[in-house]
C-alpha positions as CSV (number, residue, x, y, z in Angstrom):
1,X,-5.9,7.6,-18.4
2,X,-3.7,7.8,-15.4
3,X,-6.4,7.7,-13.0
4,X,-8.2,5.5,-14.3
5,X,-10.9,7.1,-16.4
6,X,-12.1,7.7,-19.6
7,X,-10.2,10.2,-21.4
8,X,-12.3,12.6,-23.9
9,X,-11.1,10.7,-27.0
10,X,-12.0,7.3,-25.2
11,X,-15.4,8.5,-24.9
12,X,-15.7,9.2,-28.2
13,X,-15.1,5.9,-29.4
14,X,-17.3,4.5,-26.9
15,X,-20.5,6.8,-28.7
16,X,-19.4,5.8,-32.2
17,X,-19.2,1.8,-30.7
18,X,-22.9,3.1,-29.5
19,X,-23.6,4.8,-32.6
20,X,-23.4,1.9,-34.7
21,X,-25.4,-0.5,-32.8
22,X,-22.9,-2.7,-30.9
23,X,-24.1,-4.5,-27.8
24,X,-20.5,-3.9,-25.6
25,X,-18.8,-4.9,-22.0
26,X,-16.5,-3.2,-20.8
27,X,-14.0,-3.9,-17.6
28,X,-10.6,-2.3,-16.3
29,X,-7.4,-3.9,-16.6
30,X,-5.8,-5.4,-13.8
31,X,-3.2,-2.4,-14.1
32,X,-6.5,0.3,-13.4
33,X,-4.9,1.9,-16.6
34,X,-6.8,0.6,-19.5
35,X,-10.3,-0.2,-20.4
36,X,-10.9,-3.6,-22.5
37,X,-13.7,-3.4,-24.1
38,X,-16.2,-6.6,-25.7
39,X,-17.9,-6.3,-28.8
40,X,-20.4,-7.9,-30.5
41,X,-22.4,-6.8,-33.9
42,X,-26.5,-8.0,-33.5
43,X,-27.7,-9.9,-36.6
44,X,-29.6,-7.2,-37.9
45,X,-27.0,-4.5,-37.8
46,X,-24.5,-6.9,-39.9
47,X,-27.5,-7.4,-42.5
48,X,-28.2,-3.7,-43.1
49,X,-24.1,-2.7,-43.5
50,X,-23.8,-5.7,-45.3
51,X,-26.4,-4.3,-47.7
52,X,-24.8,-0.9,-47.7
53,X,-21.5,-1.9,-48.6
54,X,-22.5,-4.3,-51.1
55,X,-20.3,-6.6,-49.1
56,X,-19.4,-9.8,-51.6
57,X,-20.4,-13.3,-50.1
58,X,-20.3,-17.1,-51.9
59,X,-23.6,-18.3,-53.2
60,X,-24.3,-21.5,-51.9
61,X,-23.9,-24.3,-55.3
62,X,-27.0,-25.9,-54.8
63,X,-29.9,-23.2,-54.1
64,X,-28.6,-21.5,-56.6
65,X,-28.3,-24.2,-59.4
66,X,-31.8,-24.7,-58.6
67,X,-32.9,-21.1,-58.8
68,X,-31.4,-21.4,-62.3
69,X,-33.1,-24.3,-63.2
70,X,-36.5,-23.1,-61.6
71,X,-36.1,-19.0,-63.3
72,X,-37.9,-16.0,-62.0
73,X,-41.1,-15.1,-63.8
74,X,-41.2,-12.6,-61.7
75,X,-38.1,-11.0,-62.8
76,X,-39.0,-12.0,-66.6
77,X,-35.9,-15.1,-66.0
78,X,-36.1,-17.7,-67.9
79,X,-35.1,-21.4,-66.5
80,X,-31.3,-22.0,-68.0
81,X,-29.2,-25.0,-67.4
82,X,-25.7,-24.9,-67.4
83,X,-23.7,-28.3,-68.5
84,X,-20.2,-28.9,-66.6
85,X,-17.0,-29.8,-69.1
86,X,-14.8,-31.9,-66.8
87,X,-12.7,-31.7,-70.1
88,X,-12.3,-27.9,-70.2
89,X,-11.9,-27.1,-66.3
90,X,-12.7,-29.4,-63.0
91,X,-14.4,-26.8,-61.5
92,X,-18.5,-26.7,-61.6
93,X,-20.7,-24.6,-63.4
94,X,-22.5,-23.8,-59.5
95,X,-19.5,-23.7,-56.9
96,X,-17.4,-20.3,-56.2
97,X,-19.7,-17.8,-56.8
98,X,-19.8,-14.7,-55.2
99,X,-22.3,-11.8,-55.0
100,X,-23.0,-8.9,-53.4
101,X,-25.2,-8.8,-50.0
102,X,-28.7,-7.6,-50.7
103,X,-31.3,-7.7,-48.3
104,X,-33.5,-8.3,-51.5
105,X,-32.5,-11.3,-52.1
106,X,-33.7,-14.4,-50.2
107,X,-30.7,-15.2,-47.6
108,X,-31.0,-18.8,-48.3
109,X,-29.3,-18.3,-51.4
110,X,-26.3,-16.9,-49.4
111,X,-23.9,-20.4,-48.1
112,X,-23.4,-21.2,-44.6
113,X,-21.7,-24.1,-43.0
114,X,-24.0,-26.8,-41.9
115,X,-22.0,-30.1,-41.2
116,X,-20.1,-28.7,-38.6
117,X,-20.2,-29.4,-34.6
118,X,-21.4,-25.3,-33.6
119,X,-22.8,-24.0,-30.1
120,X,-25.8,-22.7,-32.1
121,X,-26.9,-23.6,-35.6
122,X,-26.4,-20.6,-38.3
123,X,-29.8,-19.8,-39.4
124,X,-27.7,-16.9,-41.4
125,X,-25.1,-16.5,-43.7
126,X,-23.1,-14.3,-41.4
127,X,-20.1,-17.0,-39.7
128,X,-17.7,-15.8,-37.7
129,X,-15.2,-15.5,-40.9
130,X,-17.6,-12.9,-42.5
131,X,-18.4,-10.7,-38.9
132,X,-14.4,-10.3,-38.5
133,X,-14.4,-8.5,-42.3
134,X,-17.5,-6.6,-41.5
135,X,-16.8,-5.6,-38.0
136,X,-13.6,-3.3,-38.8
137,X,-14.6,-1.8,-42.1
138,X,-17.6,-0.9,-39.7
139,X,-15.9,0.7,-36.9
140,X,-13.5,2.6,-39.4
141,X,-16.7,4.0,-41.0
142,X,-19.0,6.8,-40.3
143,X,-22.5,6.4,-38.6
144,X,-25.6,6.8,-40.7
145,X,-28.0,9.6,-39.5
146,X,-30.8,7.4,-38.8
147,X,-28.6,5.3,-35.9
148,X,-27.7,8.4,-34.3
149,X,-30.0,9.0,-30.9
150,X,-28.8,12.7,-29.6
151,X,-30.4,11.8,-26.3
152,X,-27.2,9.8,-25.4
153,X,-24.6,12.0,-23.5
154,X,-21.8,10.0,-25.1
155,X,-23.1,10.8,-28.7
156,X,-24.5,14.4,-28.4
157,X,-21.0,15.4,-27.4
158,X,-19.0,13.5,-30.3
159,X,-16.1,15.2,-31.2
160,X,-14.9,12.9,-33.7
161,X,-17.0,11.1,-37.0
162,X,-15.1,7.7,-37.1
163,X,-12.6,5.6,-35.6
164,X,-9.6,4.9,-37.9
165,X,-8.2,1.7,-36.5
166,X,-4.7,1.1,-38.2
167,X,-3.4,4.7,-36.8
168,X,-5.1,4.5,-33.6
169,X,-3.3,1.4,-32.9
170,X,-0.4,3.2,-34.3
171,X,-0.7,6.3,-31.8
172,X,-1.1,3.8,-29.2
173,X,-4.8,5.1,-28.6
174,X,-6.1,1.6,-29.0
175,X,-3.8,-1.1,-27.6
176,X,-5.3,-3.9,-29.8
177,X,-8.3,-4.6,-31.6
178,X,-8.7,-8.7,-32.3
179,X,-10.8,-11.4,-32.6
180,X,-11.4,-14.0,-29.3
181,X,-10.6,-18.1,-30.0
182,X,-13.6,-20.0,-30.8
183,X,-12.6,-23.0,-28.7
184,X,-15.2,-25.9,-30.9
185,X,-14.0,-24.4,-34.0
186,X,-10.1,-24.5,-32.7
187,X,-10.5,-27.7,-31.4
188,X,-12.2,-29.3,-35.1
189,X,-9.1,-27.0,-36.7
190,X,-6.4,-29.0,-34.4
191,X,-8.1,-32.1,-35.3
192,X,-8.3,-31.7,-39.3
193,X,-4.4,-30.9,-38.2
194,X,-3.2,-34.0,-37.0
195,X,-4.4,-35.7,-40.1
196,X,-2.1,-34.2,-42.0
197,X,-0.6,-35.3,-44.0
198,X,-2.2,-38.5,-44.3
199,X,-5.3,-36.0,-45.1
200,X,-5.6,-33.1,-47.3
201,X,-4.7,-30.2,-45.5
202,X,-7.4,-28.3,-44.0
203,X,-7.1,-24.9,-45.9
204,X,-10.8,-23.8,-46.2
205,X,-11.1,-24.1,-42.6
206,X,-7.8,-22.4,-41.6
207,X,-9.2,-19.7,-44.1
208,X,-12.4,-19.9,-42.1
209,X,-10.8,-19.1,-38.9
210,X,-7.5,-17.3,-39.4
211,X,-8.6,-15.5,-42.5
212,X,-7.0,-15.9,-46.6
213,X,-3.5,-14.3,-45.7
214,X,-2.8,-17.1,-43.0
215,X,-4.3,-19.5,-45.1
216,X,-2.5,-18.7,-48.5
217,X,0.7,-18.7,-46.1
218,X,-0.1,-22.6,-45.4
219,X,-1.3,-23.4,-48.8
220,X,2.4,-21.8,-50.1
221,X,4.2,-24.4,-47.3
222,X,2.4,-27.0,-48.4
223,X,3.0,-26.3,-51.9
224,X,7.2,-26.0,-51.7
225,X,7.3,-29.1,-48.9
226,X,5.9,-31.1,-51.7
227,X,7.5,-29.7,-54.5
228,X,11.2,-30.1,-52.4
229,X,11.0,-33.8,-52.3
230,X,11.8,-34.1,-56.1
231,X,15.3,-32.2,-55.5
232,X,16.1,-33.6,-52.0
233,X,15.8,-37.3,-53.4
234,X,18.4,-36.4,-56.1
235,X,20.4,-34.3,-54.0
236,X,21.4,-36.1,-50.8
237,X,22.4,-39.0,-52.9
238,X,25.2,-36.8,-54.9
239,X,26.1,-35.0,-51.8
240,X,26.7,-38.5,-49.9
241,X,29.2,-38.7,-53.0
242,X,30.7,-35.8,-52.7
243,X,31.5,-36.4,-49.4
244,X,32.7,-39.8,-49.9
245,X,35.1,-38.6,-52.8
246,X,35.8,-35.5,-51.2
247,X,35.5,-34.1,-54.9
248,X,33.6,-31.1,-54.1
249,X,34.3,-29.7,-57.7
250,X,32.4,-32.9,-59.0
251,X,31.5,-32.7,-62.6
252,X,27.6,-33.7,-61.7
253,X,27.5,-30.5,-59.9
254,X,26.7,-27.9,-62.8
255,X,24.3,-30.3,-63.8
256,X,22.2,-30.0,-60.5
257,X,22.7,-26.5,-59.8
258,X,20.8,-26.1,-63.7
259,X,18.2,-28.4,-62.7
260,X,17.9,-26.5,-59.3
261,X,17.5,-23.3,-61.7
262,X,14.9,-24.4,-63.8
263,X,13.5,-26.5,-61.0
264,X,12.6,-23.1,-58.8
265,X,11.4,-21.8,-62.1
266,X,8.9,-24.8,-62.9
267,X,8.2,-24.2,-58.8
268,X,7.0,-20.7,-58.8
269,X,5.2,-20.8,-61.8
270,X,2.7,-23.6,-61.3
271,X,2.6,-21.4,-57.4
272,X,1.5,-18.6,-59.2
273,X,-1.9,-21.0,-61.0
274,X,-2.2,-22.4,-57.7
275,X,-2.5,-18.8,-56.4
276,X,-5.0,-17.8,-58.8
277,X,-7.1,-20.8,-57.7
278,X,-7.3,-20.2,-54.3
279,X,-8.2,-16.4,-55.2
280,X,-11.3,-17.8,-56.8
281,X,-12.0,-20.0,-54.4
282,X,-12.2,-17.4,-51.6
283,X,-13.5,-14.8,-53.6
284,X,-10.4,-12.5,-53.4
285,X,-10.1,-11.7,-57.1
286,X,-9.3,-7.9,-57.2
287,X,-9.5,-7.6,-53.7
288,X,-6.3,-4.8,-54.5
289,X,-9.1,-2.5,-55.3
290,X,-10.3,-2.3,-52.3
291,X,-7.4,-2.4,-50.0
292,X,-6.7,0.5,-47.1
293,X,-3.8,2.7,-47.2
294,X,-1.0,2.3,-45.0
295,X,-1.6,4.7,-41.3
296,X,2.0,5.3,-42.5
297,X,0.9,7.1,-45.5
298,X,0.0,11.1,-44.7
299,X,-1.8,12.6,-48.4
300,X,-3.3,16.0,-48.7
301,X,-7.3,15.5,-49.1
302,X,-8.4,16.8,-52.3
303,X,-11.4,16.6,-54.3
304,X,-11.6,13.8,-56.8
305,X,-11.4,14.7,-60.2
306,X,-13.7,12.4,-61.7
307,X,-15.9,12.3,-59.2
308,X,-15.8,14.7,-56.3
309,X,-15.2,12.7,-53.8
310,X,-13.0,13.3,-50.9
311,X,-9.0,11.6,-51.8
312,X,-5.9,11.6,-50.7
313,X,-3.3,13.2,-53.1
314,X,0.2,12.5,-52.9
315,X,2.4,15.1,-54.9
316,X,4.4,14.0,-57.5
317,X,7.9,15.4,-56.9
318,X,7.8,14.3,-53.3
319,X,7.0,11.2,-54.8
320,X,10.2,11.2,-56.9
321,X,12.4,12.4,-54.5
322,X,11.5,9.5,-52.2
323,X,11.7,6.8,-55.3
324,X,15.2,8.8,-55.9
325,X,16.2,8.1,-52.2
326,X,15.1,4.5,-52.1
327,X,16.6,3.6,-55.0
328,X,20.2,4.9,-53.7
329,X,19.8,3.3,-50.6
330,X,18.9,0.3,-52.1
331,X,21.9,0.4,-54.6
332,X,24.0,1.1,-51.4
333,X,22.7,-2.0,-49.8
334,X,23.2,-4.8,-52.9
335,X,26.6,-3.3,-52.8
336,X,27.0,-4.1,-49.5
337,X,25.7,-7.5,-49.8
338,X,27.8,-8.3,-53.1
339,X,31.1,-7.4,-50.9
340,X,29.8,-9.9,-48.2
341,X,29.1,-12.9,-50.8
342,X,32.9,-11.9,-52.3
343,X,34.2,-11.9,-49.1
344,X,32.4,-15.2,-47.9
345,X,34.2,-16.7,-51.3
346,X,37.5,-15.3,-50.6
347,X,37.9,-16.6,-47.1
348,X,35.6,-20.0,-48.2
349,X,38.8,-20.4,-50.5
350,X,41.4,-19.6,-47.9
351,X,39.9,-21.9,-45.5
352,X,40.1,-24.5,-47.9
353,X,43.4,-25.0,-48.5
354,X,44.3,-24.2,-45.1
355,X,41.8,-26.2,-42.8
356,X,40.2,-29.0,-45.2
357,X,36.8,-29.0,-47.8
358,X,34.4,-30.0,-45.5
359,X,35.4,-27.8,-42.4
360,X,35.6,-24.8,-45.1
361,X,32.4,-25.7,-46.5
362,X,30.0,-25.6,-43.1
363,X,32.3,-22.8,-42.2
364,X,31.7,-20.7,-45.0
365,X,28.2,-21.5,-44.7
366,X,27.6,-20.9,-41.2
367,X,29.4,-17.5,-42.1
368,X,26.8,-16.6,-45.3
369,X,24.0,-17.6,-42.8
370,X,25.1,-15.3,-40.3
371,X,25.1,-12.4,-43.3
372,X,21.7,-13.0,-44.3
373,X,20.5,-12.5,-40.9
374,X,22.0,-9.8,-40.4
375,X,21.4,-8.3,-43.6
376,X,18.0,-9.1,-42.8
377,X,17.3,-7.4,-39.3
C-alpha cells in the first residue's frame, strides 16, 4: 500500500504462499511501496504435487531400457526387448519418453542432467526447467486440507482460495512473477552460443533454461537462416544483373518469383515435420489440452455437463456477434491495406518514369516498409 504495509489481499497471498509449503523472503522496495517477495518450493512439496497432478516428465533411456530388459515379476512383467530400425525412423526404441510423476515409481527412472558443471549435484529429477512448470500451476491452485495449519493468523483469516496469476498481474495486484538467472547455467548457455554456428545450436539447453516457446522461436531462426541461403545465392547474382542492365522487367524475373513461391512452400512444410519433432522431443504433444484461458476471457461458471465439474461457459450468440464484428473489422482492414499496396504501385510507377528505376525502386520500397509498420502497430 501507500504506507507501506500489507494490504488485506496481500496477506492473503502471503497465507496461500504459506499454505502450500513455500519457504519465502520477503523485503521492501527501495520505493517503501511494494513488497518483493522470494520463493522457493522444498523437494518434498514438488514430489507430492507432482504426484497429484500427474505432472508428465522424460524417462531417462537407459534405466528404463534396462527395466525392460530386466521385467517386473512383481508386477507379473515379463522381460521384452525392443530392436531399433535405423531404416524406419532414427529415433531409438528408449529416448523421448515421457510419463506421468508417481511417487510409486522408483525416481531413478525419472532423467536428470548429470554432465553438467552445477552448484550442487541433482540427486532428483526436479531441475530448475521442471520447478518453473510446477511452481505456477501450484500457486494458481487451491491448498489441500491436510497443509492447512488454522493456528497461523495469515491462514485462519483467508479470504480468498487461490491466487490466479495471469489476472493478478493483469489488475496490477502482482507486479511480476519470474524466474531469477542461474548465473553457471547462463554462463555454459553463452558458451554453447559462441560455437555457433561452427556447432550445433544449443536448443535442448536453451529449452532447459528459457523454456519450449523461446526455444522453438530459435529452432524456427535457425531453420529459415539455413533454408535462405539456397535463394540468396541465386538471387543476388540476378539482381547484380538487373542492376547492371537496368532491365528491371528482366525475363528471368517470373522465373524466380515462381521458385520463391514454391521455395516458401517446400520451406514451411518441412518446418511444420521439424515442428513435430521438437514436440516429441520435449514432450509437448497435446500440450493444447491443457493450456489456461486467457485473464482476458470472462465466462459464466456452470456445471459441466458430462461431468459436473465447475466450467466456464461462453454463450453462443455473444460468441457470434463478436466473430460477426471481427470479421468486419478485419474485412475493413485488408481493404485498407489493398489500397496501400495499389497506391504503393501507382506512385512506384510515377516515380519511375519521372525520377529513374532504381531511385523508384528503394523508394517505393522504403514507402511499403513504412506501411507494414504501421499497419502493424
Amino acid at each position: 500500500t501507500e504506507t507501506g504495509e500489507f494490504s488485506d489481499i496481500s496477506k492473503g497471498y502471503l497465507g496461500i504462499i504459506i499454505t502450500h509449503g513455500f519457504e519465502y523472503f520477503i523485503y521492501q522496495s527501495n520505493r517503501k511501496k511494494e513488497f518483493l517477495l522470494l520463493l522457493r518450493l522444498p523437494i518434498n512439496k514438488l514430489r507430492k504435487f507432482a504426484d497429484k497432478i500427474e505432472f508428465p516428465m522424460l524417462l531417462d533411456q537407459e534405466v528404463l531400457e534396462d527395466t525392460c530388459s530386466k521385467g517386473c515379476s512383481e508386477d507379473g512383467v515379463e522381460p521384452f526387448e525392443i530392436a531399433h530400425r535405423p531404416d524406419i525412423t532414427s529415433l531409438y526404441p528408449y529416448e523421448y519418453i515421457y510419463s506421468k510423476y508417481s511417487h510409486y515409481v522408483q525416481e531413478s527412472l525419472y532423467w536428470r542432467p548429470l554432465n553438467c558443471r552445477f552448484i550442487y549435484p541433482y540427486d532428483h529429477p526436479f531441475r530448475d526447467s521442471i520447478r518453473m512448470k510446477i511452481i505456477p500451476i501450484l500457486i494458481d491452485s487451491c491448498p489441500l486440507n491436510d497443509d492447512i495449519d488454522m493456528n497461523n493468523p495469515l491462514i485462519s483469516t483467508l479470504t480468498i482460495e487461490r491466487i490466479d496469476l495471469l489476472k493478478s498481474i493483469k489488475n496490477n495486484t502482482i507486479k511480476s512473477f519470474f524466474p531469477l538467472h542461474n548465473p553457471i547455467l547462463l554462463e555454459d548457455l553463452s558458451i554453447s552460443f559462441l560455437a555457433y554456428p561452427w556447432q550445433e545450436l544449443p536448443l535442448f539447453d536453451i529449452k532447459e533454461y528459457f523454456g519450449e516457446k523461446i526455444a522453438l522461436q530459435f529452432a524456427f531462426l535457425h531453420h529459415i537462416v539455413v533454408f535462405l541461403i539456397l535463394p540468396s545465392l541465386i538471387g543476388i547474382p540476378l539482381q547484380i544483373i538487373v542492376w547492371y542492365t537496368k532491365n528491371y522487367s528482366a525475363s528471368f524475373l517470373p522465373v524466380y518469383a515462381y521458385f520463391i513461391s514454391v521455395w516458401g512452400i517446400i520451406m514451411l512444410e518441412y518446418w511444420k515435420q521439424k515442428e513435430k519433432m521438437y514436440a516429441i522431443r520435449w514432450g509437448t504433444v497435446g500440450y493444447e489440452e491443457n493450456e489456461r484461458d486467457r485473464p482476458d476471457f470472462e465466462g459464466e461458471n456452470i456445471k459441466s455437463f458430462i461431468d459436473g465439474s465447475t466450467m466456464k461457459y461462453f454463450p453462443s450468440k455473444h460468441r457470434l456477434h463478436i466473430f460477426r464484428e471481427s470479421i468486419t473489422m478485419s474485412a475493413f482492414i485488408g481493404g485498407l491495406v489493398v489500397g496501400s499496396i495499389a497506391s504503393i504501385y501507382i506512385a512506384r510507377s510515377f516515380l519511375n518514369h519521372s525520377l529513374g528505376g532504381l531511385f523508384a525502386q528503394f523508394l517505393g520500397a522504403l514507402i511499403n516498409a513504412l506501411q507494414i509498420l504501421i499497419t502493424t502497430l
